[in-house]
C-alpha positions as CSV (number, residue, x, y, z in Angstrom):
1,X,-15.8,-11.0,17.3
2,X,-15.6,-8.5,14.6
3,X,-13.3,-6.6,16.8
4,X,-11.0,-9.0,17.5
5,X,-10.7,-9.5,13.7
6,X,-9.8,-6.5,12.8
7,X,-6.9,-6.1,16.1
8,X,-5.8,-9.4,14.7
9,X,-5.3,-8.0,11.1
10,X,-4.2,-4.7,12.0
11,X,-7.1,-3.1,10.7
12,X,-9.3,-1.2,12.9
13,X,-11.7,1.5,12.7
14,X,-8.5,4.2,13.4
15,X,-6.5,3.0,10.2
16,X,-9.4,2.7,7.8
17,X,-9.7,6.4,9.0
18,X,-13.4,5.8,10.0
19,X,-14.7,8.6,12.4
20,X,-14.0,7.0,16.4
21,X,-15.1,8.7,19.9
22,X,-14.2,12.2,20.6
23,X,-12.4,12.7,16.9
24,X,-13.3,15.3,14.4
25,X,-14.1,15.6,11.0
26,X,-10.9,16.7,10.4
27,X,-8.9,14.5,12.1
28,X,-10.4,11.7,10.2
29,X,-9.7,13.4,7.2
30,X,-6.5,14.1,7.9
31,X,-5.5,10.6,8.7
32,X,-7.4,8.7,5.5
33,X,-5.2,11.5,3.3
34,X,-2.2,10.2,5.4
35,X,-3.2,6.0,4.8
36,X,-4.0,7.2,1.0
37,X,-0.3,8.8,0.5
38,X,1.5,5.7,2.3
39,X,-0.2,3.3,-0.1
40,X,0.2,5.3,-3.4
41,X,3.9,5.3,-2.2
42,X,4.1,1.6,-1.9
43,X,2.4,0.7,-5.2
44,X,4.4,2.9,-7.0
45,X,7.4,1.5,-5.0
46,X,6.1,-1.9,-6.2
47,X,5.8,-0.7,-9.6
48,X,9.3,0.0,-10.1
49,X,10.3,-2.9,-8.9
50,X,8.1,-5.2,-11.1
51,X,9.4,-3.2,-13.9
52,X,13.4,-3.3,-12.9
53,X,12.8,-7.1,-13.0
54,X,11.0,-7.9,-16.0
55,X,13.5,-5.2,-17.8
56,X,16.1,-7.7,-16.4
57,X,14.5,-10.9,-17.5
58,X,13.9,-9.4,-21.3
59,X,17.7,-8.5,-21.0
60,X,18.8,-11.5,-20.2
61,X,16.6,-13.2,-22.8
62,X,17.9,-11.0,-25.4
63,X,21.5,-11.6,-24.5
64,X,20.7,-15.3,-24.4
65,X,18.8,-15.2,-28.3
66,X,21.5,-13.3,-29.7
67,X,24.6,-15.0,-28.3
């Protein structure tokens, strides 16, 4: 059941980087360090976008108050 869940959702023991079958330390390591790079990357790329839009909406709420 459980594994099913996690082929489902995309997350399995490989992309948590939890250690499978005939891996090493270091390959485990390797590929967490990889998951934790791609996710910094899209949270700051999220971040940036929050902040372009509500810089937008104050701009356009200025511009609205003062005209």
């Amino acid at each position: 059941m459980m594994e099913e869940l996690q082929k489902r959702l995309g997350v399995t023991d490989y992309v948590q980087g939890l250690q499978t079958p005939g891996q090493t330390a270091s390959e485990v390591r390797l590929r967490h360090l990889r998951l934790t790079l791609a996710l910094l990357t899209r949270s700051n790329s999220l971040k940036r976008w929050v902040f372009k839009q509500l810089g937008e909406m104050f701009y356009q709420l200025m511009s609205a108050v003062l005209d």
